[in-house]
N, C-alpha and C positions, 0 to 999 in steps of 0.2 A: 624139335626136341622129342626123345623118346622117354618119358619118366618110366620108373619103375613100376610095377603093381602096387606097391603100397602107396604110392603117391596116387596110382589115378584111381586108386578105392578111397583116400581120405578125400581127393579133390570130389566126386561123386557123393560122399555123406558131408560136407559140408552146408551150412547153411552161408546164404547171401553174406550175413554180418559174420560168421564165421572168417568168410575171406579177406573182405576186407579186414579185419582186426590183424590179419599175417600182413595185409600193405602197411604198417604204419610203424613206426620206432618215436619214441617219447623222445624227448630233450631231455635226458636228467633229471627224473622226478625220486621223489625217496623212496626208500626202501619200501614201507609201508602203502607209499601211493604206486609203486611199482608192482607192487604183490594187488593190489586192487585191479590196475590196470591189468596182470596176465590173465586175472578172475574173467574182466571182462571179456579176455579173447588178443591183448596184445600181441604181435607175433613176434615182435623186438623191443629187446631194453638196453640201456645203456650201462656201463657194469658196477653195479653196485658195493665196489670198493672191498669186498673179498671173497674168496673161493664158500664160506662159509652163505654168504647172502646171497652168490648167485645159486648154489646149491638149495635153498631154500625158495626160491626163485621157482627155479626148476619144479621141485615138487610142487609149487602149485599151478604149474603149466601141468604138468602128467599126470596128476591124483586130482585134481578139482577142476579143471574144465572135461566137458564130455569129450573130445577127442583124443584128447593127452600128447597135444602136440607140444615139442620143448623151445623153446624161445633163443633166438639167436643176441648175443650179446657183443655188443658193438662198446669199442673205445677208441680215442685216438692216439693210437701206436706207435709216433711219427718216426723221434729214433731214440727208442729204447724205452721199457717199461718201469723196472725197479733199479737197474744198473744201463744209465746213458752213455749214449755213444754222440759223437760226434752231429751237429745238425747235418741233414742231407747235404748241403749247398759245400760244407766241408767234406762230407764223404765223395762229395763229384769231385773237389780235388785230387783226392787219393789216386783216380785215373787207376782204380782197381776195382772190376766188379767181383770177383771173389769177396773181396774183402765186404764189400755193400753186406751181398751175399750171405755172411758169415754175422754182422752186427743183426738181420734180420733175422736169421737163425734164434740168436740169441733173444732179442725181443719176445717171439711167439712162445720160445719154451717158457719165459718168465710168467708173459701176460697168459697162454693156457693154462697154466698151474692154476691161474687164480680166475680161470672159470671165463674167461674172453675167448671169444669166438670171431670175430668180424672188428678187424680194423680201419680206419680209414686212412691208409696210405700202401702204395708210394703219390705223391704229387709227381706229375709229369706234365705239369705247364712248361713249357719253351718258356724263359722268363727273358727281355731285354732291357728290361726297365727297373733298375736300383732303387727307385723313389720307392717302389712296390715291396711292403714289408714281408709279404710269404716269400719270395726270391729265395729268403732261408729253409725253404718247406720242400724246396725242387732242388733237380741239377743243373743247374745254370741255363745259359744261352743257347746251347749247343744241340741241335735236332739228333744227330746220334748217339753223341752222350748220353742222353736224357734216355734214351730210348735203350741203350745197352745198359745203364744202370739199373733202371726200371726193368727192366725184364731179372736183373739180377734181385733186385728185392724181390719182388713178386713169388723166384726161387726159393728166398730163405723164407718169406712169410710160412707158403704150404709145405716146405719140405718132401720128402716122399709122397705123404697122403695128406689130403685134409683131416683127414679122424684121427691120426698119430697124435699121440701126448702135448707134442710141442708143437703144434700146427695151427693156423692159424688162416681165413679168409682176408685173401688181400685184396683193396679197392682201388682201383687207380683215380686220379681225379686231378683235375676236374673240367670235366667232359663240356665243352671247349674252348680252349680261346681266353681264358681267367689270367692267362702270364701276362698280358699285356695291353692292360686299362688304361682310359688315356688317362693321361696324364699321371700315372704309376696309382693313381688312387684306387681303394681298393672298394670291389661292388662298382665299379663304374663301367661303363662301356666299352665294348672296343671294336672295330669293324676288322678286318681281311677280305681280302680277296679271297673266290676260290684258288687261285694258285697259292696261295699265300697259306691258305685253309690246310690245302692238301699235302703240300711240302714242306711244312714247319709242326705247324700247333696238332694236326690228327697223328701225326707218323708214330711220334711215341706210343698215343694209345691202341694205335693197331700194332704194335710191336707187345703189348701188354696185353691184347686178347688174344695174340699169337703163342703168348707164354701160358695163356692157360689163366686168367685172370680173373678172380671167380665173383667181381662185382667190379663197376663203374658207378662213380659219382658225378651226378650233373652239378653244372658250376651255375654262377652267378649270375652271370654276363650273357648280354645279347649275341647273336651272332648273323650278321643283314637286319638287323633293328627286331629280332626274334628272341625271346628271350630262350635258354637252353630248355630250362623246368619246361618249356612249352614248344619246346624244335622236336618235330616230328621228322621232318627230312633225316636230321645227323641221330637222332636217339633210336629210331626206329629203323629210317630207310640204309641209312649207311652202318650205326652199328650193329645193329641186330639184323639187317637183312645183307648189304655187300658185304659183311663182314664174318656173321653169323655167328655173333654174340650169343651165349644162351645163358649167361649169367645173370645177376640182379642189377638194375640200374635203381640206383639210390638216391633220392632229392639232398640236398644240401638243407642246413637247418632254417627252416621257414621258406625254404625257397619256393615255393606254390604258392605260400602266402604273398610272398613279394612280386606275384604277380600281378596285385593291386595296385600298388605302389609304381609299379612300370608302367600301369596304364595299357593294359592287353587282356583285363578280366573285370567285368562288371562288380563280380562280387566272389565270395567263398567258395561258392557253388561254382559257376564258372572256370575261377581257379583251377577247382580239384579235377571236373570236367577234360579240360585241355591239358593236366600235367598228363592224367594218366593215357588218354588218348594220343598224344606224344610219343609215350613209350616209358612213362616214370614206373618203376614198379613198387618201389617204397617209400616213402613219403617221411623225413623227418622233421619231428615239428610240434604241436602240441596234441592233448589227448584224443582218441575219437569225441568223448563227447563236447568237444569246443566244436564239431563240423555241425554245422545246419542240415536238418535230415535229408534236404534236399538235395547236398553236397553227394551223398551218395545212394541217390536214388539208384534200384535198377532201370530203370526209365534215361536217367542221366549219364552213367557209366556202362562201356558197350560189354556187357556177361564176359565175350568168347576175351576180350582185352584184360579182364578180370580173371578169368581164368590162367590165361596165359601169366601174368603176374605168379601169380598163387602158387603156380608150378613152378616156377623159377626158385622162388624164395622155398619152399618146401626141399625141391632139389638139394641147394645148396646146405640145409640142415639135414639133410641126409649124409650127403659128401662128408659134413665135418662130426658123423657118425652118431648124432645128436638124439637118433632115433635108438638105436640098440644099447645106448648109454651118456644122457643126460650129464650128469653128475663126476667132479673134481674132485679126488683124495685133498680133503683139506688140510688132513696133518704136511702133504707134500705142496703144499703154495709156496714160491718163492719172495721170502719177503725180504732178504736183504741180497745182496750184489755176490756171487760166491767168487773165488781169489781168481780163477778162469776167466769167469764175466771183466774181468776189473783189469786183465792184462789185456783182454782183445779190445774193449774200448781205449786203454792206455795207448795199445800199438795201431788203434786206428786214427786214436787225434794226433800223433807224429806225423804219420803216412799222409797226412790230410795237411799238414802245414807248406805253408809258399816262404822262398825265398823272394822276398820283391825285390830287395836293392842286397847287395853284401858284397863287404871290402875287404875278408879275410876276417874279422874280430872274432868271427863263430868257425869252428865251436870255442869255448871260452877257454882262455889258458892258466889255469889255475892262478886267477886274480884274489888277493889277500882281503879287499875291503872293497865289499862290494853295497851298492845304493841299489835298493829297488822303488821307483816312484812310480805316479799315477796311481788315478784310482781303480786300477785292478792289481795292482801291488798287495792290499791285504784283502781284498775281495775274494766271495766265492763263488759272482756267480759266472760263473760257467757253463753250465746247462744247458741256457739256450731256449729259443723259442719251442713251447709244444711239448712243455713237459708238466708230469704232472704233479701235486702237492706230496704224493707221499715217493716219489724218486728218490735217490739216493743222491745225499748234499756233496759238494765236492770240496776241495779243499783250498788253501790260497799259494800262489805263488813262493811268498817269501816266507812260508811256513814249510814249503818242501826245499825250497831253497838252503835253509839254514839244515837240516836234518841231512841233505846231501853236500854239502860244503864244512862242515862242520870246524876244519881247519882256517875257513873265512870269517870274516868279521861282515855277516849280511846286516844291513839296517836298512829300515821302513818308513822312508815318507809321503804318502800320495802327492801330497803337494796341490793338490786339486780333487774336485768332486768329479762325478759325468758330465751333470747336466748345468749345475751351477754358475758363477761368475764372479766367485770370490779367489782371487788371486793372491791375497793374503798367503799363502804358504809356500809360493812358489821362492822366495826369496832364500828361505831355510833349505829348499831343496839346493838351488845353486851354491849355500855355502859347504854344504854337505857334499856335493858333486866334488867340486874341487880336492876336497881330501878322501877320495876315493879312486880307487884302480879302474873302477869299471862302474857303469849306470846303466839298471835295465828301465826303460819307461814302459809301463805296461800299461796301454792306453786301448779305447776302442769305444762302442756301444753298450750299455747295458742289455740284459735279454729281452726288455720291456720294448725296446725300442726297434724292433721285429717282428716277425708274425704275421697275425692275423688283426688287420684294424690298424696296422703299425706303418704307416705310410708316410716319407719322410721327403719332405722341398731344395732340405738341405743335405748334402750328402756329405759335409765334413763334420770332423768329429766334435762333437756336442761338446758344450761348456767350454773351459780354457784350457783344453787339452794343447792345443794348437801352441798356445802361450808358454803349455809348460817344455815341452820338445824343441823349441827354438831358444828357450833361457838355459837347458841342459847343452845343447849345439855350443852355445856363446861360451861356455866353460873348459873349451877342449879338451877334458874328457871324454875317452874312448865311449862307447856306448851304442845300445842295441834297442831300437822300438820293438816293443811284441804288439801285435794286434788282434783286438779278440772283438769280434764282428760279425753279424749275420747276414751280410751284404755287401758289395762294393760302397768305396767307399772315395772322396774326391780328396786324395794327400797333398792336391799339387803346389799347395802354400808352405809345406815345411817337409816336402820328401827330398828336395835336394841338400839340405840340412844334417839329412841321416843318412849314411853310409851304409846301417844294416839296419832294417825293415823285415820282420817277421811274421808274418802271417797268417794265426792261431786260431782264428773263429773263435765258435764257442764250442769247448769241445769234448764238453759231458761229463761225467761222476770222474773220471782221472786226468782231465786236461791241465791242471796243475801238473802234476806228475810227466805228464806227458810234453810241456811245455821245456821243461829240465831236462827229460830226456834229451832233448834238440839242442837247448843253450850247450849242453855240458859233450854232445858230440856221440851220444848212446846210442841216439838212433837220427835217421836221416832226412835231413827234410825235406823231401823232392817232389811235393808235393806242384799240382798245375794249374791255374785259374780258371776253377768253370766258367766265369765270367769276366768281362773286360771292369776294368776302372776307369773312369770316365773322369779325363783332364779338369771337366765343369759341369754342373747340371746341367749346366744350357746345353751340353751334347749330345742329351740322354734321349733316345734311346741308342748308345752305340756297340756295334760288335760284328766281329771280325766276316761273318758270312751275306753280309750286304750286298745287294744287286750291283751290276756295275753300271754304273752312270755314264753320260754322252759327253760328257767333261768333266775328266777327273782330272784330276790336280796334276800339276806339273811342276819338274824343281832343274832349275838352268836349259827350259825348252823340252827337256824329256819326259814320257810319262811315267807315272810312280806308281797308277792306280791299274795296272793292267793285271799285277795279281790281287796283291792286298795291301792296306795299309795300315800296319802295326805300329806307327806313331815311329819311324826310324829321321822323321826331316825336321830340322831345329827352327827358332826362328826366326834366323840368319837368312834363311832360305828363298830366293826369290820366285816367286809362284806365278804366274801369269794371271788374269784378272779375274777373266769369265770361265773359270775353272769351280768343280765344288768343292767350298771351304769355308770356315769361317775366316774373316780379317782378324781376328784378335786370338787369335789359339792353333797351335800346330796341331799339324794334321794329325788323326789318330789318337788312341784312347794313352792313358798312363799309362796302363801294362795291360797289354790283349789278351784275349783267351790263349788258355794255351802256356799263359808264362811262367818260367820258374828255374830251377839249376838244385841244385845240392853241393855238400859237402865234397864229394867224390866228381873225375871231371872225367868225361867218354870224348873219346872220338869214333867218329861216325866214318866209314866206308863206303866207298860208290854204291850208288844202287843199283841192283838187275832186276833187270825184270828177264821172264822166261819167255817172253815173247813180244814183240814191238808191235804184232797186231793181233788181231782178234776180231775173228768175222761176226755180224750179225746175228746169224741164225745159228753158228753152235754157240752163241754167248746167250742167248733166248733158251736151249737147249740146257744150259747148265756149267757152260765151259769157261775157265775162267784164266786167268791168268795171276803168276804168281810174281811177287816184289821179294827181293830179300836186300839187305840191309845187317851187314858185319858192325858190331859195338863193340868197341873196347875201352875196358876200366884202365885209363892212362895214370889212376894213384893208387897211392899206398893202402887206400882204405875201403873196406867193399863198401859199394852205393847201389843207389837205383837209378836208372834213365827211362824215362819215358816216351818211349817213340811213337811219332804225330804224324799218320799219312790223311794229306788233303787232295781233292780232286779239283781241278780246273778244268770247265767242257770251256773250251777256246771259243766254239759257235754251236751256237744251238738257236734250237726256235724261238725260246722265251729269253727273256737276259738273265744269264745264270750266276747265282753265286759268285764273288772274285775268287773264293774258294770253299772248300766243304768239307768236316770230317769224313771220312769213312772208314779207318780205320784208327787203333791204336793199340797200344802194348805197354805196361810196365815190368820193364824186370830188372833183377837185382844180379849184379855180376861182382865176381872177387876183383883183388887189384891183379892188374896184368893178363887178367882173362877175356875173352871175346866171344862172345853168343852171335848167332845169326838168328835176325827177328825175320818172321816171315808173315806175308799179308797178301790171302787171296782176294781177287777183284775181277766180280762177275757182274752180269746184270742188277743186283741191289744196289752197288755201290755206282756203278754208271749211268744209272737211269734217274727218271722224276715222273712225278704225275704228272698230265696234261689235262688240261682242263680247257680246251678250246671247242670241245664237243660237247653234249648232253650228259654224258658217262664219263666221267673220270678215267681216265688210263695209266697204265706206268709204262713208259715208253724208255725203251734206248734207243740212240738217233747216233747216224754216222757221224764218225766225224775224228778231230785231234784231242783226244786229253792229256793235263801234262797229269803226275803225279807228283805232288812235295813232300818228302820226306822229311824232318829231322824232328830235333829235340823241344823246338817250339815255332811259332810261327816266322820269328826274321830268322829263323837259322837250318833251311832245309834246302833240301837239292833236289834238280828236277828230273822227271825223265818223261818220256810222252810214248804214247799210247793211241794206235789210230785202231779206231773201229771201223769195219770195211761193210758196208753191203754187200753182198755174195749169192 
């Protein structure tokens, strides 16, 4: 690191407890106790709920301590501040990181206005496990997904500069290994391999310090029986030195404390000891004066390690220009959603919706007498995990319903609660069905039952939701489920039942609005599954980029498993014995990553590639090879197609993937038009870490790979690609 002069003169007149006071960020204490705390030297606060209080804030970081250093102001920004967008886990369907891009944008102009400086997102846990209630906080399963989203927020958080109006410090987190606890529970443990380490759970976040990422967050979880708060290898040697991090690494809230409790720290002191010698640079959690004076001895904490801290965080309040101008026009804080705000999240919870199942019913055909049931029928919430009390509320379904149909006769009955067990209503629903054109069941999770601390055993839909969608089925009555959910979810007891399966998350201050967009054919919903759906819990963890096994499943003697298996073999199907499977469930998830269709239909074109090999050392060099792939809008009405190229290494040293993102595309084509998508493929996308030596390496290794092209995982074509030694 090279700081500035201003930075290595305040770092030089600092006192001991000076610097320490910049390692620490409160939990959310009040105003008054947050103004005492900057007196004493805090270096970070949590945002004190408006542009007016962090402004007064301020002034007493720069007019009442002796150095007038101004305090960085942390909130959790996850998606959306005053006007919400879509949860992450929905934005990764959208399979658009402009779009990410663009709802992040909006966030930091909202929350700078109102004096926020440091957020804590994007999540970039590789998530495989549904039970796991943040899964909504990330972008799914997917190691390049995850990682090309992430880089796209990261974009919109800083924009141009950090010190610009609408700018904002973005944290990636959390730092590593948090997607996949056993048992989906959340705080609990998880072990990897290093290959497992190097190729999945880091990739993302080296792809987010590649972008320029101006803090990381330590997570929870162990990692080799280490806990992060206290991994000195991954916080220090791999990110700040192989990687050469120069950002703030951020504890998680108590997380030094919950060193205790892990049994890896004698006590407080101890604790504080091994976070920062680790590589923790700020510590969230409670006040300095709850640490024991011992906790931060100089004797105890190593000066040059302290120092190093101090610069980082310093830095980073320079970057977001904190130093030449403290202080938010208060009369400009953004306190309600402006008509702009309110179309870009509108048009990102469309873009973000799946088709799981559809038999033609959608979009709707101006149906006269329309039922809307379940309990998200007159419900608002929407929102979704990670938002906060003063957001902007959203509206209900058959409330937008009625104002855009007006010529229909919409009527309201949930028929059921979320979580309850009173069936009592469903009866009035089915006679109501019957004298109707059309029945939307607007069923799913509540936002509660997500998150953070939100870890769930059962993965089907809570209360007698289930009860009510098969007594609507019994009615033959056309009819459409919407599902509004912050996770995969287990349908397989009444998705054959439904014909059309909609799949709406939860999806911010106009997901109503946005949900009608879709029924009514406005806009389109071609949205992709960051994540598989899992036939049964008992499956879970499942998804589509799995090692390949020494005995994969077999259907009439052939093998099935030698790309992938997206759930294509029924139960009909005879399987040989000592093959991997369960005896009681077909193979493959409900619907794999990757799944979805729209309104509009493409057909897809051979693919070329610009060359069938590709040597060694000019692909080390730079040289890549190109794929292209002719789409065309075969209807009458423009759509979008999302084009999915996977990699298959045929033989490699380690057992690779059945298959792997590495690239993807969505675009939007007229009817009868045809775009040619194009996908170059060099050494990032052919290669892996190796982890069989001391140093980690990314290696490309001769050899055959195929390429698969198409629109989802069962519907793509091959073509192969040898890499030649030379």
């Amino acid at each position: 690191m090279n700081p500035s002069p201003r930075i290595r003169d305040l770092l030089g007149r600092m006192t001991w407890a000076e610097k320490l006071g910049q390692l620490q960020i409160v939990f959310r204490p009040s105003l008054d106790d947050a103004a005492q705390l900057v007196r004493d030297g805090i270096g970070s606060v949590f945002w004190p709920r408006s542009a007016a209080a962090v402004n007064s804030l301020q002034r007493v970081a720069v007019e009442e301590t002796r150095l007038g250093i101004p305090v960085l102001v942390g909130l959790d920004v996850i998606h959306g501040h005053r006007t919400i967008g879509p949860v992450p886990l929905a934005q990764a369907a959208s399979f658009d990181p402009q779009l990410v891009a663009d709802l992040a944008r909006l966030a930091a102009a909202e929350a700078r206005s109102a004096g926020v400086t440091w957020t804590f997102s994007p999540m970039l846990d590789v998530s495989r496990d549904p039970r796991w209630g943040r899964v909504v906080e990330g972008f799914g399963e997917d190691v390049h997904l995850t990682a090309e989203l992430g880089r796209a927020m990261v974009r919109g958080y800083r924009g141009d500069r950090l010190a610009a109006s609408d700018a904002i410090a973005a944290t990636a987190k959390h730092f590593v290994g948090y997607g996949q606890p056993e048992g989906g529970r959340d705080y609990d443990a998880m072990d990897a391999s290093e290959h497992r380490l190097r190729n999945v759970h880091l990739e993302p976040f080296r792809a987010a310090v590649d972008e320029g990422v101006a803090s990381i967050m330590a997570s929870f979880n162990t990692v080799a029986g280490r806990p992060m708060h206290a991994n000195r290898r991954l916080l220090t040697d791999v990110l700040k030195g192989e990687w050469g991090f120069e950002g703030v690494v951020v504890g998680d809230a108590d997380g030094v404390r919950n060193l205790l409790p892990r049994g890896i720290a004698a006590d407080l002191a101890d604790a504080v000891r091994q976070a920062y010698a680790a590589g923790l640079d700020v510590e969230m959690g409670g006040a300095p004066s709850d640490l024991p004076p011992a906790a931060t001895a100089p004797e105890l904490l190593d000066p040059a390690r302290v120092d190093d801290a101090v610069v980082r965080v310093l830095v980073l309040k320079e970057a977001l220009g904190l130093f030449d101008d403290p202080y938010v026009p208060e009369d400009a804080e953004r306190l309600e959603p402006t008509d702009a705000a309110r179309r870009l999240v509108r048009r990102a919870a469309a873009r973000a919706m799946v088709l799981l199942t559809h038999d033609g019913t959608l979009p709707l055909r101006d149906p006269r007498r329309v039922l809307v049931t379940g309990p998200y029928a007159e419900s608002t919430d929407h929102l979704g995990a990670w938002t906060q009390s003063f957001a902007a509320p959203a509206g209900s379904i058959v409330d937008e319903l009625r104002s855009r149909m007006q010529h229909a006769e919409v009527r309201a009955l949930p028929g059921v609660g979320f979580l309850d067990d009173d069936t009592s209503g469903i009866a009035d629903v089915v006679a109501a069905a019957r004298e109707s054109d059309l029945v939307l069941v607007a069923v799913g999770e509540p936002s509660s039952l997500s998150g953070e601390a939100a870890s769930r055993s059962d993965l089907r839909l809570p209360g007698r939701q289930e009860d009510l969608i098969r007594a609507v089925a019994a009615t033959g009555t056309p009819f459409v489920v919407v599902l509004e959910n912050g996770r995969p979810l287990v349908v397989a007891d009444w998705i054959d039942h439904a014909p059309t399966v909609l799949e709406a998350w939860h999806g911010g201050t106009e997901a109503s609005a946005a949900i009608v967009d879709v029924l009514l054919g406005d806009e389109e919903p071609a949205g992709r599954l960051p994540m598989s759906f899992p036939r049964s819990v008992g499956q879970v963890p499942v998804y589509y980029a799995h090692e390949r096994t020494g005995r994969p499943p077999t259907v009439g003697g052939s093998l099935t498993e030698t790309t992938v298996d997206v759930g294509l073999h029924g139960p009909d199907n005879v399987q040989e014995k000592y093959t991997s499977k369960y005896l009681d469930l077909e193979l493959g998830p409900q619907f794999a990553f990757g799944h979805g269709s729209g309104y509009a239909t493409f057909a897809h074109g051979v693919p070329r590639l610009s060359a069938g090999e590709l040597g060694l050392e000019p692909a080390e060099r730079g040289d890549t090879v190109t794929l292209e792939l002719d789409v065309t809008n075969t209807s009458a009405r423009r759509g979008d197609e999302v084009v999915q190229l996977y990699l298959e290494d045929v033989v490699a040293s380690v057992a690779p993937p059945v298959r792997r993102l590495v690239a993807f595309e969505r675009r939007t084509i007229d009817p009868g038009e045809t775009v040619t998508v194009r996908f170059e493929l060099g050494t990032a996308q052919l290669g892996f870490w190796a982890t069989d030596a001391a140093t980690a390496r990314f290696v490309v290794e001769p050899g055959l790979f195929r390429l698969h092209v198409g629109p989802t995982l069962d519907r793509t074509q091959a073509v192969e690609l040898v890499v030649r030694e030379v």
